[in-house]
MOPAC internal coordinates of N, CA, C and O (Angstrom, degrees):
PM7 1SCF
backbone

  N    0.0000 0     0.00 0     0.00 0    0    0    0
  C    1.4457 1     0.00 0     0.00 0    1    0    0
  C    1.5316 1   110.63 1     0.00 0    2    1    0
  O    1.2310 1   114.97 1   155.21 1    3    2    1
  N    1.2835 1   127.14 1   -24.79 1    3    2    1
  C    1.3130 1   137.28 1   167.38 1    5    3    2
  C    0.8787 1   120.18 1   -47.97 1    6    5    3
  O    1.2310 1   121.53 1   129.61 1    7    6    5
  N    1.3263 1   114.69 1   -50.39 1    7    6    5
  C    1.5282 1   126.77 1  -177.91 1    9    7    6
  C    1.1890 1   111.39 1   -76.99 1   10    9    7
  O    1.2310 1   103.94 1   134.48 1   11   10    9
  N    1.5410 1   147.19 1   -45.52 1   11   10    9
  C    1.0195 1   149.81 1   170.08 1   13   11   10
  C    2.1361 1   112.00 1   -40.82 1   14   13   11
  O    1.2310 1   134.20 1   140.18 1   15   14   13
  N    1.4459 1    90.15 1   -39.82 1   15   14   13
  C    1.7390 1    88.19 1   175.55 1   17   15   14
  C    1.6970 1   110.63 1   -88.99 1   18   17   15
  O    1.2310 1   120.39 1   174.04 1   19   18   17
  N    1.5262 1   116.87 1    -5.96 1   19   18   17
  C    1.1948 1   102.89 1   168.16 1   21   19   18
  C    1.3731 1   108.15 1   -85.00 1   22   21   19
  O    1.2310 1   114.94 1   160.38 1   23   22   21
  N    1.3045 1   127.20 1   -19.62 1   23   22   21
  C    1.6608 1   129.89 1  -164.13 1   25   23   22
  C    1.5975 1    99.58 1   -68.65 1   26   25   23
  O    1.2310 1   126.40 1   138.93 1   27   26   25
  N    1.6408 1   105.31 1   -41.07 1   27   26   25
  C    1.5766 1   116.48 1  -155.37 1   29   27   26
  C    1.9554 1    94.84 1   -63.93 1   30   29   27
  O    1.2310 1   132.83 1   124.72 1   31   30   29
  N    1.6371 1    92.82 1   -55.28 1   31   30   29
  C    1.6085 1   101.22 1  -167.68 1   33   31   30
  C    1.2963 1   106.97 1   -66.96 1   34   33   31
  O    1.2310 1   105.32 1   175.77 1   35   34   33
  N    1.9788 1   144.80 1    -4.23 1   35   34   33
  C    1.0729 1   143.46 1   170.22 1   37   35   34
  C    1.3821 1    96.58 1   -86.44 1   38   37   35
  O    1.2310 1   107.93 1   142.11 1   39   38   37
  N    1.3384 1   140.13 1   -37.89 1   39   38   37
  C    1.3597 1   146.24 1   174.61 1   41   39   38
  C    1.2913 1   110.34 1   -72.17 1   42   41   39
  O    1.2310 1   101.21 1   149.87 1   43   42   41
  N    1.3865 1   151.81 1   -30.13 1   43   42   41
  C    1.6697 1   157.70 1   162.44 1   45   43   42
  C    1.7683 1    89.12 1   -64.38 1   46   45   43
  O    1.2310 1   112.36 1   139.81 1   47   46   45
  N    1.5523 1   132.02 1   -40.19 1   47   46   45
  C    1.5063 1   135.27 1  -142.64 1   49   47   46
  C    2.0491 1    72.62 1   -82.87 1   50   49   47
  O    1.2310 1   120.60 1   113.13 1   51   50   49
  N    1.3388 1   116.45 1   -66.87 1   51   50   49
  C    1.5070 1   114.29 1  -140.19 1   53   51   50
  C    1.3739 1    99.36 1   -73.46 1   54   53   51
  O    1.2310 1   123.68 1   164.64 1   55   54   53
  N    1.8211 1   110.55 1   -15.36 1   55   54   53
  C    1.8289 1   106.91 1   162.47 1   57   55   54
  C    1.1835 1   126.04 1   -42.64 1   58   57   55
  O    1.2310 1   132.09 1   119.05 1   59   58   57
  N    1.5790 1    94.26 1   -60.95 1   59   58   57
  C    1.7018 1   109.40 1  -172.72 1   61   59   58
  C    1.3653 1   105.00 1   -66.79 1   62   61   59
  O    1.2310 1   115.98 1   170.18 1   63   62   61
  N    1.0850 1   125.23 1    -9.82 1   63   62   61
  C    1.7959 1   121.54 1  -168.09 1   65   63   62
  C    1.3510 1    98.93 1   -85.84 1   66   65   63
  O    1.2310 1   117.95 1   134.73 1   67   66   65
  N    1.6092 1   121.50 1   -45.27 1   67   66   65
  C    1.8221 1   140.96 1  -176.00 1   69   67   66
  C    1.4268 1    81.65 1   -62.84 1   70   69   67
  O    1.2310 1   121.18 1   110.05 1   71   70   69
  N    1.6597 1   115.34 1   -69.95 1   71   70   69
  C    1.7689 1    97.57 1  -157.53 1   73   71   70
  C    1.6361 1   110.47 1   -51.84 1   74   73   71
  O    1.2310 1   118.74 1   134.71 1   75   74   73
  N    0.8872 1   120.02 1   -45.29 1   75   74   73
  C    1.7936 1   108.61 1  -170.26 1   77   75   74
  C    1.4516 1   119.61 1   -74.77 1   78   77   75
  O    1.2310 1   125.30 1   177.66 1   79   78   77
  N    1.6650 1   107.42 1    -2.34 1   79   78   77
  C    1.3329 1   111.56 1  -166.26 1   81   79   78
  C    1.5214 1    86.19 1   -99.55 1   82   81   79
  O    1.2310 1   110.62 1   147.68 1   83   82   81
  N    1.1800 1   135.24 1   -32.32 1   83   82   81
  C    1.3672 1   146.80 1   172.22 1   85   83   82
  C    1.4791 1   115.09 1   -66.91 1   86   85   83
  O    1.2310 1   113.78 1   137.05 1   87   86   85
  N    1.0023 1   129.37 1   -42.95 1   87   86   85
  C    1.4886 1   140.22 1   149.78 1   89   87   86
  C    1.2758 1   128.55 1   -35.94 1   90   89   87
  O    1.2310 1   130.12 1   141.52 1   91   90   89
  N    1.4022 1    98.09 1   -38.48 1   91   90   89
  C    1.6575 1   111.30 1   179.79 1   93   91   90
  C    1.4727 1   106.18 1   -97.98 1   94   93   91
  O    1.2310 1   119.01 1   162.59 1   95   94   93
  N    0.9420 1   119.49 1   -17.41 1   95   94   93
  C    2.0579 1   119.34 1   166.18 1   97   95   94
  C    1.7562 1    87.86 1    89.50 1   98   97   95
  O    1.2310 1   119.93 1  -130.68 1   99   98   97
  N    1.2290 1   117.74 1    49.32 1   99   98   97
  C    2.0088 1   114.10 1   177.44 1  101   99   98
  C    1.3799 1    90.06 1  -119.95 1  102  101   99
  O    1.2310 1   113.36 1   159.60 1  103  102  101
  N    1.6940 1   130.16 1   -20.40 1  103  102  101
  C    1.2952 1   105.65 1   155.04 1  105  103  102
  C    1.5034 1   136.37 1  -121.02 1  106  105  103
  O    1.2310 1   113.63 1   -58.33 1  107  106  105
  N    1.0220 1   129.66 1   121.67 1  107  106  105
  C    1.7041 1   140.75 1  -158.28 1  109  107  106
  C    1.3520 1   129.64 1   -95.79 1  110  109  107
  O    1.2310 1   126.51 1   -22.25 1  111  110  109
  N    1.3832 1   105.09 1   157.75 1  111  110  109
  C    1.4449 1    91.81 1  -171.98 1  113  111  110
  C    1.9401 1   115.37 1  -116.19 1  114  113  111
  O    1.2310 1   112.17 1    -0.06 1  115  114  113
  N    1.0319 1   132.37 1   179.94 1  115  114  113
  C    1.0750 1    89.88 1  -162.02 1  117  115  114
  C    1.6972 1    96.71 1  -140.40 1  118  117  115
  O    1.2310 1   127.18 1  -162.38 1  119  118  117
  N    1.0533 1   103.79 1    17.62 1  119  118  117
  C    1.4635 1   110.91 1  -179.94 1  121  119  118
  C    1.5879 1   108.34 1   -93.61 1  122  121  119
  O    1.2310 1   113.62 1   -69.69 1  123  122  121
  N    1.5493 1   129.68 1   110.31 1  123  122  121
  C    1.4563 1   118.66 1  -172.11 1  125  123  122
  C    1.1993 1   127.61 1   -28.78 1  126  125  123
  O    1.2310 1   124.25 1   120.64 1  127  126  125
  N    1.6258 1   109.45 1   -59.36 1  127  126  125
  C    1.4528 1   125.84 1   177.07 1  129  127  126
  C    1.7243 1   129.77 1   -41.29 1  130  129  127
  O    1.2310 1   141.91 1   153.94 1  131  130  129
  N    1.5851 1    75.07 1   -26.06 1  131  130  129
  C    1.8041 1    74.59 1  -151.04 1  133  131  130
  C    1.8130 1    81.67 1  -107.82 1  134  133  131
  O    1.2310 1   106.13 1  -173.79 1  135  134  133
  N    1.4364 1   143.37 1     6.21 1  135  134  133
  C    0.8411 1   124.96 1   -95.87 1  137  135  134
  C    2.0359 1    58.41 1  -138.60 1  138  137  135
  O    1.2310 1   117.85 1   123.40 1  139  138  137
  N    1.1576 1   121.70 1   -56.60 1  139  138  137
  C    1.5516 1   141.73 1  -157.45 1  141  139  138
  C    1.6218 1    84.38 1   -85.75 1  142  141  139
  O    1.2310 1   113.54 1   139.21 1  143  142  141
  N    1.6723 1   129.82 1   -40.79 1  143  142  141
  C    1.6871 1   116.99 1  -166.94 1  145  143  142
  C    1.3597 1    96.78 1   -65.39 1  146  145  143
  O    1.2310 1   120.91 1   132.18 1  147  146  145
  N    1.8441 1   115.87 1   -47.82 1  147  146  145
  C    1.5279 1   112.78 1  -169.85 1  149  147  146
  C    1.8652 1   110.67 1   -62.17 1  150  149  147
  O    1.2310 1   124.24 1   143.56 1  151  150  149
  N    1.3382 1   109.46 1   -36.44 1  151  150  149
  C    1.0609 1    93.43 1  -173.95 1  153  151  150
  C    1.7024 1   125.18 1   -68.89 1  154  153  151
  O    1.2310 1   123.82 1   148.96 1  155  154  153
  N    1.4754 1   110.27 1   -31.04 1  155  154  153
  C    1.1348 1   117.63 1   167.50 1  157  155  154
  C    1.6416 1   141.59 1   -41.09 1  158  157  155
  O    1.2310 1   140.56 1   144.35 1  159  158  157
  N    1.7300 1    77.71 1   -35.65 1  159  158  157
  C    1.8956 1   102.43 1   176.60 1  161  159  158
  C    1.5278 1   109.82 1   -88.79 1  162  161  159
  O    1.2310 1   118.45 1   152.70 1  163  162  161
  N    1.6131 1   120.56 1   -27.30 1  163  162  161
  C    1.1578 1   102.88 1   161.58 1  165  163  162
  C    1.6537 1   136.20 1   -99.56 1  166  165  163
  O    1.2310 1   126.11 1   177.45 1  167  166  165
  N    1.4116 1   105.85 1    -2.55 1  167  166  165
  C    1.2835 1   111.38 1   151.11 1  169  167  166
  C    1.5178 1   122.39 1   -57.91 1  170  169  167
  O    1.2310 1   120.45 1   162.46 1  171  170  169
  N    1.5845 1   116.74 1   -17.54 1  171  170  169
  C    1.7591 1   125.61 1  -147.78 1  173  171  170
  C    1.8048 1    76.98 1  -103.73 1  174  173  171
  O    1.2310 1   122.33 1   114.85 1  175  174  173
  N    1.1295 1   113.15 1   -65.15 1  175  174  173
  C    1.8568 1   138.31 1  -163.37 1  177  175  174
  C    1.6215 1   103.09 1   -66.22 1  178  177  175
  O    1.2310 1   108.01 1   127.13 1  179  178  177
  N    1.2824 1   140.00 1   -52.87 1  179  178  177
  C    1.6164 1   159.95 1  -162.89 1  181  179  178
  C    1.4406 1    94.87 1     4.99 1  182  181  179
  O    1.2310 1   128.61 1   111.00 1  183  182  181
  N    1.7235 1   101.03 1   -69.00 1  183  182  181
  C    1.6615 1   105.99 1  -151.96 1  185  183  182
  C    1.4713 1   110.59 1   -69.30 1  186  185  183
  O    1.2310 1   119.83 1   125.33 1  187  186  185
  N    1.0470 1   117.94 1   -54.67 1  187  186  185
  C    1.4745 1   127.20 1  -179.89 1  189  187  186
  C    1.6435 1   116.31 1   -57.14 1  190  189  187
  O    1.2310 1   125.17 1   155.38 1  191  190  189
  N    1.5851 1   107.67 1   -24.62 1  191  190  189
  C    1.2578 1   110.36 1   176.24 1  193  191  190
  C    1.7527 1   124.90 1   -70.39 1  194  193  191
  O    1.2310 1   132.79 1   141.74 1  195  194  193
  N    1.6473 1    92.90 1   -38.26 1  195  194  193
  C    1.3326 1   114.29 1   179.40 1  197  195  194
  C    1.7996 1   108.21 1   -71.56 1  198  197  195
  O    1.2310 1   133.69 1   130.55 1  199  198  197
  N    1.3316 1    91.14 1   -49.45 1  199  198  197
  C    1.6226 1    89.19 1   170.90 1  201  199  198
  C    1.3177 1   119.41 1   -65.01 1  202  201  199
  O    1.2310 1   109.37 1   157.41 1  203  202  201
  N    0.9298 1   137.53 1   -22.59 1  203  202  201
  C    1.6658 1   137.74 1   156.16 1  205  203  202
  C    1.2755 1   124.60 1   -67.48 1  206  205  203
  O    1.2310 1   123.12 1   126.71 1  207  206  205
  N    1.3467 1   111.62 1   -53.29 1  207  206  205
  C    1.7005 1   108.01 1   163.50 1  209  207  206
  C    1.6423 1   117.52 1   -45.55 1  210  209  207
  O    1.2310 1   123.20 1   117.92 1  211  210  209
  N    1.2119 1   111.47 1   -62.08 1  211  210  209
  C    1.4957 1   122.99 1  -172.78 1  213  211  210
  C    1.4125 1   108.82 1   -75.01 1  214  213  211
  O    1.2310 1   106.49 1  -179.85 1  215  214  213
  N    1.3659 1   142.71 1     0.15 1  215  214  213
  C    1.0459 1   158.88 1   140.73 1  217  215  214
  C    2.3051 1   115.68 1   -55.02 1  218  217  215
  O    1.2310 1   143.83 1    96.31 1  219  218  217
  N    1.1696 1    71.29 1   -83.69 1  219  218  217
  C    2.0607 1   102.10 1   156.57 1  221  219  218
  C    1.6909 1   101.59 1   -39.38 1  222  221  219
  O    1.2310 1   118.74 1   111.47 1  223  222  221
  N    1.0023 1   120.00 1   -68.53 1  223  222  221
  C    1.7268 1   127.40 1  -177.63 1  225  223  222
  C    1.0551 1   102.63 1   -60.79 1  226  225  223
  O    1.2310 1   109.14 1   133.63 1  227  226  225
  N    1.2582 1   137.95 1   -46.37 1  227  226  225
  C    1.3760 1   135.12 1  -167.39 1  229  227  226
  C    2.0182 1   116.90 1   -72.04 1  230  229  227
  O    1.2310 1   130.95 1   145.65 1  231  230  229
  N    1.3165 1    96.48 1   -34.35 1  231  230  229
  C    1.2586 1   112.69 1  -164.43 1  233  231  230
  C    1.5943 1    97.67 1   -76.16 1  234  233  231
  O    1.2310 1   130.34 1   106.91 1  235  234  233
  N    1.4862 1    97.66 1   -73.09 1  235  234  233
  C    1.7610 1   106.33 1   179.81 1  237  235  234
  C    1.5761 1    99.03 1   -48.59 1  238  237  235
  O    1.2310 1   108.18 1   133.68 1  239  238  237
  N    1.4890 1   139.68 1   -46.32 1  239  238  237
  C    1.3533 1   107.18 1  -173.81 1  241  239  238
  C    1.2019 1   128.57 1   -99.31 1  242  241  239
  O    1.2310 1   121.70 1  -149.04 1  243  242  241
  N    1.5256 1   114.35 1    30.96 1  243  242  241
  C    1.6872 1   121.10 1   125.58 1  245  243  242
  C    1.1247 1   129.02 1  -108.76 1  246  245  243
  O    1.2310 1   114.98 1  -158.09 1  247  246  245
  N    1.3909 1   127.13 1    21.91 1  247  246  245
  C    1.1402 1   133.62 1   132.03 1  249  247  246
  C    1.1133 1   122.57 1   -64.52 1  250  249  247
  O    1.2310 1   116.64 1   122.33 1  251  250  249
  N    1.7773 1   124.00 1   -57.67 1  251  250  249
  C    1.6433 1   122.12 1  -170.04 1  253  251  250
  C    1.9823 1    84.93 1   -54.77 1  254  253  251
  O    1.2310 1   113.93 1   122.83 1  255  254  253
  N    1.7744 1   129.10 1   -57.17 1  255  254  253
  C    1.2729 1   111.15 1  -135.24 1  257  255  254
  C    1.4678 1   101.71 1   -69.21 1  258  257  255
  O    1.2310 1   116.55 1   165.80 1  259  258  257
  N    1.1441 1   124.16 1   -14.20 1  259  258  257
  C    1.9309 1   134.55 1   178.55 1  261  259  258
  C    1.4101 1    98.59 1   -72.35 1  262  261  259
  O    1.2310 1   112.15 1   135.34 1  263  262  261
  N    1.4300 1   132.42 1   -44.66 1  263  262  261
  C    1.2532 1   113.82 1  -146.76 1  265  263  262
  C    1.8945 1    88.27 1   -96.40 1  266  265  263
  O    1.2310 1   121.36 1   144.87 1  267  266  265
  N    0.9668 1   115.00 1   -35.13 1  267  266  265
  C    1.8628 1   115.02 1   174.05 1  269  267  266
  C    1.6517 1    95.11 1   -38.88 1  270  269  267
  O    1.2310 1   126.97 1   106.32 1  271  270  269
  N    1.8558 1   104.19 1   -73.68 1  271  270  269
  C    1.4897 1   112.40 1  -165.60 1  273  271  270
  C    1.7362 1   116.49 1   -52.72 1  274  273  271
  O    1.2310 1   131.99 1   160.46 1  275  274  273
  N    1.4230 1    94.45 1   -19.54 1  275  274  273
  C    1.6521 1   100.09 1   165.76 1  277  275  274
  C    1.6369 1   123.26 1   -75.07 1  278  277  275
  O    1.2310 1   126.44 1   149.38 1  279  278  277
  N    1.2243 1   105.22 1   -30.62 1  279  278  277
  C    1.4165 1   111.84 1  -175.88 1  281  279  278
  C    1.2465 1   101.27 1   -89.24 1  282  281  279
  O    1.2310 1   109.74 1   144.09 1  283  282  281
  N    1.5411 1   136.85 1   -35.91 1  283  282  281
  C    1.0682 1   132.37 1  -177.99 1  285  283  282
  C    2.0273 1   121.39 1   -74.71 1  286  285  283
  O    1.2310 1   126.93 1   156.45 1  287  286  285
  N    0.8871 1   104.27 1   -23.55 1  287  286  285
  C    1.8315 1   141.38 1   171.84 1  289  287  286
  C    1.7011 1    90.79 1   -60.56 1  290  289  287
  O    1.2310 1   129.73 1   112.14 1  291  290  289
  N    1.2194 1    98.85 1   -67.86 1  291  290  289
  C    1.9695 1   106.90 1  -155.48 1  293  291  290
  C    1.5479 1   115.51 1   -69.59 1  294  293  291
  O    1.2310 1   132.99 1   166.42 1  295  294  293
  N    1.8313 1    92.50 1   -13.58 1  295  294  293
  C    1.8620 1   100.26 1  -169.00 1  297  295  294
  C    1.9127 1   105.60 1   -91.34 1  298  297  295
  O    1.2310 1   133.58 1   157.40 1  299  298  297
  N    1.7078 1    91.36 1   -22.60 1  299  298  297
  C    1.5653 1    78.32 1   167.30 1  301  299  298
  C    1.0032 1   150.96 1   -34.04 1  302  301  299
  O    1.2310 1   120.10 1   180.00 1  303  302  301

């Protein structure tokens, strides 16, 4: 069961990493159409997005490094 809540909080960690990397326009999309709607919404969204990702990233990855040092602590 340990592991299952470290999987979740490494999976919340690589969210926040996509949202701010998405925020910052470093990852793209590549379909024309959809290509000018996404950009529009994150030109409109940017700040708050980035501040949530890097918020989100920050949190979960002192969570994942507590819950490792916890598992690693308890196996002694």
């Amino acid at each position: 069961m340990e592991f299952l809540g470290l999987l979740v909080e490494v999976l919340l960690l690589a969210l926040g990493v996509y949202l701010y990397l998405f925020a910052r326009g470093i990852i793209k999309v590549k379909d024309p159409e959809r290509r000018e709607r996404v950009e529009s919404f994150r030109q409109q969204n940017a700040t708050w997005m980035r501040l949530l990702g890097l918020a989100l990233a920050a949190i979960m990855l002192m969570n994942v490094v507590l819950h490792v040092s916890q598992l690693f602590s308890s196996t002694s």
